[in-house]
MOPAC internal coordinates of N, CA, C and O (Angstrom, degrees):
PM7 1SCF
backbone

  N    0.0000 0     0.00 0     0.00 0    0    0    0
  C    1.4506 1     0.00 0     0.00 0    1    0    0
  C    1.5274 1   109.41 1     0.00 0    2    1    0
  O    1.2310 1   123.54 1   -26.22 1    3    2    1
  N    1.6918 1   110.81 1   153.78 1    3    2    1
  C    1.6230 1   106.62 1  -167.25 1    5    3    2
  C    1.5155 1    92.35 1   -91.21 1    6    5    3
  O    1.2310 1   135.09 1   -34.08 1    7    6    5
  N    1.4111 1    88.41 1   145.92 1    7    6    5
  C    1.8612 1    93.44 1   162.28 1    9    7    6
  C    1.5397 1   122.86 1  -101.26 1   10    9    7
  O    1.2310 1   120.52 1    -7.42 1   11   10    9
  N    1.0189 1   116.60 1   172.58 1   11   10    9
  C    1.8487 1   110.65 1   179.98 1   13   11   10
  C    1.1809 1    98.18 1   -60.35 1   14   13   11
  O    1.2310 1   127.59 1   -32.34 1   15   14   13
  N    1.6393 1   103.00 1   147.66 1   15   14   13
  C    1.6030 1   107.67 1   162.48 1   17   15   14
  C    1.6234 1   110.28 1  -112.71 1   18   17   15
  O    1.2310 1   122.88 1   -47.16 1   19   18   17
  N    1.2359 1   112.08 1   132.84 1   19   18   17
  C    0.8662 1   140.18 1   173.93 1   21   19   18
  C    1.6183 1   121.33 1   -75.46 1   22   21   19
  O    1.2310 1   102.06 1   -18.10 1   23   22   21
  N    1.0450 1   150.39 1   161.90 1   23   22   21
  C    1.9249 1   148.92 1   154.49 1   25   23   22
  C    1.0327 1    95.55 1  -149.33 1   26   25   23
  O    1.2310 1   120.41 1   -43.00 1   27   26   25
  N    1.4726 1   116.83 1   137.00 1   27   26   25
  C    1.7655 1   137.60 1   141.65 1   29   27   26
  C    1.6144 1    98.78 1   -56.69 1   30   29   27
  O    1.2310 1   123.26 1   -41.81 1   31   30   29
  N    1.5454 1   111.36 1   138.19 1   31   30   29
  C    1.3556 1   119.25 1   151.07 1   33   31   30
  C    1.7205 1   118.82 1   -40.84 1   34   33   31
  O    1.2310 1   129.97 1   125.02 1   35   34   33
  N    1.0208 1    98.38 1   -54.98 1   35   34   33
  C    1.5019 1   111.32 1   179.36 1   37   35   34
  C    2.4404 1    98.52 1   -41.72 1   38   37   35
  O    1.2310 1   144.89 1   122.54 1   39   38   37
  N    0.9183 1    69.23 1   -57.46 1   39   38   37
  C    1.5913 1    68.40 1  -157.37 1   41   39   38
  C    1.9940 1   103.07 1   -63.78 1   42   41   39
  O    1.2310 1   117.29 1   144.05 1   43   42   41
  N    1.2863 1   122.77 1   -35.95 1   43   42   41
  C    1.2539 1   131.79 1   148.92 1   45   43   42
  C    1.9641 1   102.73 1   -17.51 1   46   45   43
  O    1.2310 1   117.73 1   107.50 1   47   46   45
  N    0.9117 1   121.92 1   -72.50 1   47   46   45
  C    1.4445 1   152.55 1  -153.72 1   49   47   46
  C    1.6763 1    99.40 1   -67.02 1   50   49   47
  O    1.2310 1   136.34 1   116.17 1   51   50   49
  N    1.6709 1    85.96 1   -63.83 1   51   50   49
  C    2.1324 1    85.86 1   170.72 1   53   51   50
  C    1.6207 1   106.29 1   -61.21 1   54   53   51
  O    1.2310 1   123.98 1   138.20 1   55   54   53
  N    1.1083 1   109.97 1   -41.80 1   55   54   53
  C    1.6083 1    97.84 1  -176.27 1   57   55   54
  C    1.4545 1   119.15 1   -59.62 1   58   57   55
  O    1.2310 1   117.66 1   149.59 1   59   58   57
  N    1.3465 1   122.07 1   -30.41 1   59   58   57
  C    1.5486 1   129.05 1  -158.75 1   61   59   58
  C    2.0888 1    83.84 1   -73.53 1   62   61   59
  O    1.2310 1   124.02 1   157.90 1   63   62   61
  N    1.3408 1   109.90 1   -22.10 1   63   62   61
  C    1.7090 1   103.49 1  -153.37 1   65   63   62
  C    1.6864 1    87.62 1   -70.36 1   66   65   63
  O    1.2310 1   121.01 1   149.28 1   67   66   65
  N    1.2364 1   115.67 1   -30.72 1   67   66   65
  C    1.5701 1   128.76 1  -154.78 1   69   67   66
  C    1.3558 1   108.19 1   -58.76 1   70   69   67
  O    1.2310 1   118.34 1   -32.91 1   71   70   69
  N    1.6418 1   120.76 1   147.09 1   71   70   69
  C    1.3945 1   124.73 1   164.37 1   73   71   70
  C    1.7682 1    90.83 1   -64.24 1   74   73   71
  O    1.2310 1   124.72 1   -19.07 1   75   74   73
  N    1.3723 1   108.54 1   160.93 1   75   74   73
  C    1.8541 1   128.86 1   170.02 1   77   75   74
  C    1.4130 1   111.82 1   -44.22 1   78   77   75
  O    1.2310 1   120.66 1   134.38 1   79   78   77
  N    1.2804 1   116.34 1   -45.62 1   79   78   77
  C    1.4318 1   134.78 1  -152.58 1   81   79   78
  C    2.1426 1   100.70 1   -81.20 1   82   81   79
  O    1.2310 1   123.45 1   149.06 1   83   82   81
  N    1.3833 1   110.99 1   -30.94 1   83   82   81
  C    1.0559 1   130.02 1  -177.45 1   85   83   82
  C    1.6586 1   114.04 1   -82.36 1   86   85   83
  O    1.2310 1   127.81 1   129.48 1   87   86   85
  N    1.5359 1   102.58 1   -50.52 1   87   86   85
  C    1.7618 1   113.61 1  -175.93 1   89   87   86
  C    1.9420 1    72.80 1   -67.65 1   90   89   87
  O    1.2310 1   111.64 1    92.37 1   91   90   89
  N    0.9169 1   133.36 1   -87.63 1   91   90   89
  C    1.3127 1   128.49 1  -146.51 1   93   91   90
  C    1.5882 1   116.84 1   -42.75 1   94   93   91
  O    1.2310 1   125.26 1   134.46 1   95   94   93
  N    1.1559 1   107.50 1   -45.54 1   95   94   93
  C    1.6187 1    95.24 1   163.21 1   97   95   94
  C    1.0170 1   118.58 1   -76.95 1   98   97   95
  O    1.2310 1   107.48 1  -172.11 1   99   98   97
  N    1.2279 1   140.94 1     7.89 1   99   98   97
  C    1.3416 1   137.99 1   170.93 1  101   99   98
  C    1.6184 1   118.66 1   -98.39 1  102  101   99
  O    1.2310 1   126.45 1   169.55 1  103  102  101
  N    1.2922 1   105.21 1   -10.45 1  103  102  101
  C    1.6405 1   122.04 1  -172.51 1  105  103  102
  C    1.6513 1    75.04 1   -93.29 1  106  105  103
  O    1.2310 1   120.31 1   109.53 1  107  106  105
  N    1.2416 1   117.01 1   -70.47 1  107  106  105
  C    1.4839 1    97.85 1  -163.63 1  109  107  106
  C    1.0429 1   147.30 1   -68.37 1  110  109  107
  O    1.2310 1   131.36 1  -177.83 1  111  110  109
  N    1.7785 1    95.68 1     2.17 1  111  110  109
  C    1.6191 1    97.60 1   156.68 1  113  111  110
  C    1.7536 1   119.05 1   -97.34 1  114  113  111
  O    1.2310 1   123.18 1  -175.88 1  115  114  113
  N    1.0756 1   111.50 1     4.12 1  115  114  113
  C    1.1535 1   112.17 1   160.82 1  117  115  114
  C    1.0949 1   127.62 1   -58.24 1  118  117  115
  O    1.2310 1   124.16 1   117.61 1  119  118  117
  N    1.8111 1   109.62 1   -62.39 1  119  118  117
  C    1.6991 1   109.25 1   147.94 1  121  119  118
  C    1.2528 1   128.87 1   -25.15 1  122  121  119
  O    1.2310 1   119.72 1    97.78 1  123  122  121
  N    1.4510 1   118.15 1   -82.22 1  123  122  121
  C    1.4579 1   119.41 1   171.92 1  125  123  122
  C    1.7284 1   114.38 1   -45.31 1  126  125  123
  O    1.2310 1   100.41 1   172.89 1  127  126  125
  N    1.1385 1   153.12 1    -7.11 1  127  126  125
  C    1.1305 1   135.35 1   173.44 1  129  127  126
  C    1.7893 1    97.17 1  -108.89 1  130  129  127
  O    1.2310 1   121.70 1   168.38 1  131  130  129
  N    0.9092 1   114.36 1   -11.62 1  131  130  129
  C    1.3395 1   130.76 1   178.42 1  133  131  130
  C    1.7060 1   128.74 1   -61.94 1  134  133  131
  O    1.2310 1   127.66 1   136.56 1  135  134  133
  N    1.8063 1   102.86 1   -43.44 1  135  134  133
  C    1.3746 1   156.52 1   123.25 1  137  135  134
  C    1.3962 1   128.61 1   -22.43 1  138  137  135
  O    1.2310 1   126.45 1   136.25 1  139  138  137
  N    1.3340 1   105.21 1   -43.75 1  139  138  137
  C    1.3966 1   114.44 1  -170.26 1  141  139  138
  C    2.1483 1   108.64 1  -171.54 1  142  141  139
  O    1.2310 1   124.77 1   -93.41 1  143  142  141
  N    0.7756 1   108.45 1    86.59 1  143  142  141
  C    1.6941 1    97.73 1  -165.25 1  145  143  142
  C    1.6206 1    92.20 1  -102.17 1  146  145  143
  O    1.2310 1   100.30 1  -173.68 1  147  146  145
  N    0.9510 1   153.30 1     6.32 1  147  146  145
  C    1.6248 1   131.55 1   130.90 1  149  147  146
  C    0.9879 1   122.13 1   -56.38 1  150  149  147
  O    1.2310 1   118.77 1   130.86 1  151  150  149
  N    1.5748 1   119.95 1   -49.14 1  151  150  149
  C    1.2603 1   103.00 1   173.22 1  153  151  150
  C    1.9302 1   134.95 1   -49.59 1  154  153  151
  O    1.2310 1   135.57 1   157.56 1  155  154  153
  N    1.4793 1    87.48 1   -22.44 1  155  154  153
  C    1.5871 1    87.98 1  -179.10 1  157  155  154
  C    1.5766 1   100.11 1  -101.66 1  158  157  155
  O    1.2310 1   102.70 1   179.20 1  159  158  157
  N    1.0737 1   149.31 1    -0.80 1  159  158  157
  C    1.3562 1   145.54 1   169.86 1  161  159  158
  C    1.4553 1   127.01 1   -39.09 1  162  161  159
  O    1.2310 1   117.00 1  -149.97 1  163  162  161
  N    1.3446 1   123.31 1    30.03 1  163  162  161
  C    1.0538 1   117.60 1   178.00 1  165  163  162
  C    1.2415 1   127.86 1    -6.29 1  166  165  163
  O    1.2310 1   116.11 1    91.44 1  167  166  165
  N    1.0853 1   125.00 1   -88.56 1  167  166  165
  C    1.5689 1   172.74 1  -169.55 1  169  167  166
  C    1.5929 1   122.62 1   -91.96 1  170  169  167
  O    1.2310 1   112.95 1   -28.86 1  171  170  169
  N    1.4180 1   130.92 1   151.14 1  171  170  169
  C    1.6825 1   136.10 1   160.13 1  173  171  170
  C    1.3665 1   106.04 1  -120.61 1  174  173  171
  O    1.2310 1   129.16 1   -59.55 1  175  174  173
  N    1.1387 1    99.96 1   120.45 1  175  174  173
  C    1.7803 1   104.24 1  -175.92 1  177  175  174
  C    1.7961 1    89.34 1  -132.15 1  178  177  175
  O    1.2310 1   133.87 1   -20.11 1  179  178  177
  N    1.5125 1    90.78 1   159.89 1  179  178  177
  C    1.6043 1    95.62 1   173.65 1  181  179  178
  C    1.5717 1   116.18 1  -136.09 1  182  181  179
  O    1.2310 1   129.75 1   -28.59 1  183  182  181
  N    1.4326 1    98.82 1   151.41 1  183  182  181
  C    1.7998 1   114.21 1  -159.96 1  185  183  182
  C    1.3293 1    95.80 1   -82.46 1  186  185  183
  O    1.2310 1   118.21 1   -19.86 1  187  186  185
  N    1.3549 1   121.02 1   160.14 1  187  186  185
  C    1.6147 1   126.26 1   175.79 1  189  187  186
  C    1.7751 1   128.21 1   -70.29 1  190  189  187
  O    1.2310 1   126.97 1  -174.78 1  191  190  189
  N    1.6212 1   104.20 1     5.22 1  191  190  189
  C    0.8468 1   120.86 1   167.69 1  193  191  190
  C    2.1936 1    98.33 1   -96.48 1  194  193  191
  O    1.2310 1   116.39 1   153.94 1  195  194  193
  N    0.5263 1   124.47 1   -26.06 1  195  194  193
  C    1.9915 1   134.69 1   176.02 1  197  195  194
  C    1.5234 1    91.71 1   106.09 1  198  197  195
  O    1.2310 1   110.51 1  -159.42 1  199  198  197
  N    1.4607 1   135.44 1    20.58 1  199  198  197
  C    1.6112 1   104.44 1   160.42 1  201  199  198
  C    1.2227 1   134.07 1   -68.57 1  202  201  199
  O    1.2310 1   112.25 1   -50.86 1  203  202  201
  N    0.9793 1   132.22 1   129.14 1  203  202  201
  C    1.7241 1   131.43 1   167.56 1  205  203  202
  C    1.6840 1   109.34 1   -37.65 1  206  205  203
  O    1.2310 1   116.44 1   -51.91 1  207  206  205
  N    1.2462 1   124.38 1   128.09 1  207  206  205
  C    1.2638 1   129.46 1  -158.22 1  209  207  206
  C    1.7229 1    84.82 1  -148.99 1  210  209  207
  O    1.2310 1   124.16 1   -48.23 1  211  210  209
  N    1.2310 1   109.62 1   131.77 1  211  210  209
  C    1.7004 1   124.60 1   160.99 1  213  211  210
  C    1.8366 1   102.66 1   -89.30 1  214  213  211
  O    1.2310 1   134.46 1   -27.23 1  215  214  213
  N    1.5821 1    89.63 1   152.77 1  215  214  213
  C    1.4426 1   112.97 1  -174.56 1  217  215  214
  C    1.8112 1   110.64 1  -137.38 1  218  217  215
  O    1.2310 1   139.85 1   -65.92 1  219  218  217
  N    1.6971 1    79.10 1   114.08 1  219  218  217
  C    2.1620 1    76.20 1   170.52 1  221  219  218
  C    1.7949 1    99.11 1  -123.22 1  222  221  219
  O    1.2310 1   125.26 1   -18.85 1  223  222  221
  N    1.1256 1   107.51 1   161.15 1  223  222  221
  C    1.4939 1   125.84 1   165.60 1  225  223  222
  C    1.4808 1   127.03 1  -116.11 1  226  225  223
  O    1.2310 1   121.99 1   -76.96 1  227  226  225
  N    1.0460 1   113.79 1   103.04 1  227  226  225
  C    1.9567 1   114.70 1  -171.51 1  229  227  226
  C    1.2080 1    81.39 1  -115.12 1  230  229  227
  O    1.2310 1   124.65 1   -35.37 1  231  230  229
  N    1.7380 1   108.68 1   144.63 1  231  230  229
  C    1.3240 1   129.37 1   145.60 1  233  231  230
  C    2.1809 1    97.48 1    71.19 1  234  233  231
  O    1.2310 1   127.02 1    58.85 1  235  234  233
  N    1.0723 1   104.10 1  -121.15 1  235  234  233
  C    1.3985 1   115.62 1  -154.24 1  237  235  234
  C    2.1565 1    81.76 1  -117.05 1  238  237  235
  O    1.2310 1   110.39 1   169.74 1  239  238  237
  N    1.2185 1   135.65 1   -10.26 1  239  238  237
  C    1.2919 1   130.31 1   175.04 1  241  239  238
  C    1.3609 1   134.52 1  -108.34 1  242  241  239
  O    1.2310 1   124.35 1   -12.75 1  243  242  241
  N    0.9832 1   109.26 1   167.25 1  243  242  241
  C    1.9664 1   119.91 1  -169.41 1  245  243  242
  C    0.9912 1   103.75 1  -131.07 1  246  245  243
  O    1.2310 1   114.47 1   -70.15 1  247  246  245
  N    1.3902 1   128.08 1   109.85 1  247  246  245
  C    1.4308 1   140.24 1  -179.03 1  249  247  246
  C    1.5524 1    99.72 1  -113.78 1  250  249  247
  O    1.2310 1   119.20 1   -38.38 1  251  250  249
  N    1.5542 1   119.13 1   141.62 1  251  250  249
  C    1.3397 1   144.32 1  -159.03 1  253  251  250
  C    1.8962 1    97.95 1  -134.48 1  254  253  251
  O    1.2310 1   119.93 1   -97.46 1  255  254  253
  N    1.1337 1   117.73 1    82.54 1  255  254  253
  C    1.5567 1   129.81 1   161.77 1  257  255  254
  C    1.4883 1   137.25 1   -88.39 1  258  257  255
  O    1.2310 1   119.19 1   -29.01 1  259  258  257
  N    1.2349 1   119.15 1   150.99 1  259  258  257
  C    1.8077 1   105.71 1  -172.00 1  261  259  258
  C    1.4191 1    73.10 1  -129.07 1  262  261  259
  O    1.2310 1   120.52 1   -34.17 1  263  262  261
  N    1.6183 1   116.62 1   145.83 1  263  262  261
  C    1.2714 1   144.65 1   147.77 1  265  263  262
  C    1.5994 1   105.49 1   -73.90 1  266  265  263
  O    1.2310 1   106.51 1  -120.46 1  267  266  265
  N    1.0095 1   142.68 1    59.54 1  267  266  265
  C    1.5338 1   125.50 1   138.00 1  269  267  266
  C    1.2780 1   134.85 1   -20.28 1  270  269  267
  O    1.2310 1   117.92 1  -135.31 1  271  270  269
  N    1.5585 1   121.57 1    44.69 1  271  270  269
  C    1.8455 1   146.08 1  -169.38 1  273  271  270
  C    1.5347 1    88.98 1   -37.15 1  274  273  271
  O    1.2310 1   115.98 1   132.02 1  275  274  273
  N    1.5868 1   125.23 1   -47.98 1  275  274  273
  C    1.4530 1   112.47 1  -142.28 1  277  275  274
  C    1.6415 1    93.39 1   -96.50 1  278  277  275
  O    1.2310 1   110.25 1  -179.28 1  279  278  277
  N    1.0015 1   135.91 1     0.72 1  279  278  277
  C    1.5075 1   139.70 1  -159.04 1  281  279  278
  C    1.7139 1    98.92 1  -110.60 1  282  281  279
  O    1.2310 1   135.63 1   138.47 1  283  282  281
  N    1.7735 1    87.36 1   -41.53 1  283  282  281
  C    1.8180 1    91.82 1  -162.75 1  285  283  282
  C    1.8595 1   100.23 1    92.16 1  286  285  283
  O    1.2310 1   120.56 1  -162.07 1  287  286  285
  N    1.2638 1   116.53 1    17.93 1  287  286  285
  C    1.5036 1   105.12 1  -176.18 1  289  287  286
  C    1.4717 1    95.62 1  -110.30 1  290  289  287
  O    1.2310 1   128.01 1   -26.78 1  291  290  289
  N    1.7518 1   102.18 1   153.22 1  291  290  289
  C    1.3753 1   100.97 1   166.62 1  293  291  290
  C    1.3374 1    96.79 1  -130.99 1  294  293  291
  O    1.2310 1   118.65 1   -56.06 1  295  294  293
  N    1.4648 1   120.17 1   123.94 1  295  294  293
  C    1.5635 1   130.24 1  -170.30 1  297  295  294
  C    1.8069 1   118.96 1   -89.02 1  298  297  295
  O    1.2310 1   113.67 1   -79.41 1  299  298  297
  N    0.9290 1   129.57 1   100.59 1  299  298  297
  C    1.1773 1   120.99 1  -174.33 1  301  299  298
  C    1.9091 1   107.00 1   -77.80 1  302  301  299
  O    1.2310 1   118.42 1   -75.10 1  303  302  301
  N    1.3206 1   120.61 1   104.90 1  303  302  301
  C    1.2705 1   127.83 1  -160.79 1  305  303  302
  C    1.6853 1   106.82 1   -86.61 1  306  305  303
  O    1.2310 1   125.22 1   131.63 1  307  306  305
  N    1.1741 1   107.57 1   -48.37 1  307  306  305
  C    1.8526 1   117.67 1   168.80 1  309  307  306
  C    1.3127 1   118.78 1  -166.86 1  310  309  307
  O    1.2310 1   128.78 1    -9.58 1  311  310  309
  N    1.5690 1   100.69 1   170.42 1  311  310  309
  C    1.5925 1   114.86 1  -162.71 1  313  311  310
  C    1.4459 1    90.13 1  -132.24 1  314  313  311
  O    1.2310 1   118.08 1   -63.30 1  315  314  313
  N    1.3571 1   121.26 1   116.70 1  315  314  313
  C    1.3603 1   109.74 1   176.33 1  317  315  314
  C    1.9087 1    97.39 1  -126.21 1  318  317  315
  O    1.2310 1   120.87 1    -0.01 1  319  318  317
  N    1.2557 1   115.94 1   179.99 1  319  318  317
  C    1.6176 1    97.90 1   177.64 1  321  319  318
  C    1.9358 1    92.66 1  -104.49 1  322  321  319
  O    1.2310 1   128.16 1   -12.22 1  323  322  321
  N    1.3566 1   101.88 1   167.78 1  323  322  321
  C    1.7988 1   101.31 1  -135.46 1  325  323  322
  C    1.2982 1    95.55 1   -87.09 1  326  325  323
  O    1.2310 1   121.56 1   147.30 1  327  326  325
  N    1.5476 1   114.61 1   -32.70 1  327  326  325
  C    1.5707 1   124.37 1   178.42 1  329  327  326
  C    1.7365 1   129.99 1   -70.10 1  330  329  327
  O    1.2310 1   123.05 1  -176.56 1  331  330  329
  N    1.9313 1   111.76 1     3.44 1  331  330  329
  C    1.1433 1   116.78 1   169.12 1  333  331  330
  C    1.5800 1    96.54 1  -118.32 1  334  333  331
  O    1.2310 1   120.10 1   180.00 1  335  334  333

C-alpha cells in the first residue's frame, strides 16, 4: 500500500533547476519508493538532527528518504546529484 508523499521545499527547488525528462523520472521514483521504500533502501545515512535516513541513487541522483512506518508517510528529505 502507498504511503503519503511528502517533499522538502528544498528538493521542490532542485527539481524546478531540472530538464522535464529528469523531474519526471525523478517524480517517478518517488512513487515507486513510495510503494515500497525497502526496496529502494540502498544505504543508512544520517540527518543533522542523528535520524536514520535511507539513501538510493537512480540515474545521475541521491535521494535521502525517511519511512515514517507509523504515520504511513514517506518523506522525501533531499535530492542532491549523486557524484558531489
Amino acid at each position: 500500500m502507498s504511503r503519503k508523499l511528502f517533499v522538502q521545499i528544498s528538493v521542490l527547488e532542485f527539481l524546478a533547476q531540472l530538464r522535464k525528462q529528469d523531474r519526471d523520472h525523478l517524480i517517478k521514483v518517488f512513487g515507486c519508493i513510495s510503494d515500497n521504500p525497502p526496496e529502494f533502501a540502498d544505504f543508512l545515512e544520517y540527518d543533522e538532527a542523528g535520524r536514520a535516513l535511507n539513501g538510493h541513487v537512480t540515474r545521475r541522483f541521491h535521494i535521502s528518504f525517511w519511512d515514517d512506518f507509523a504515520d504511513r508517510h514517506l518523506k522525501i528529505m533531499s535530492v542532491t546529484w549523486a557524484d558531489r
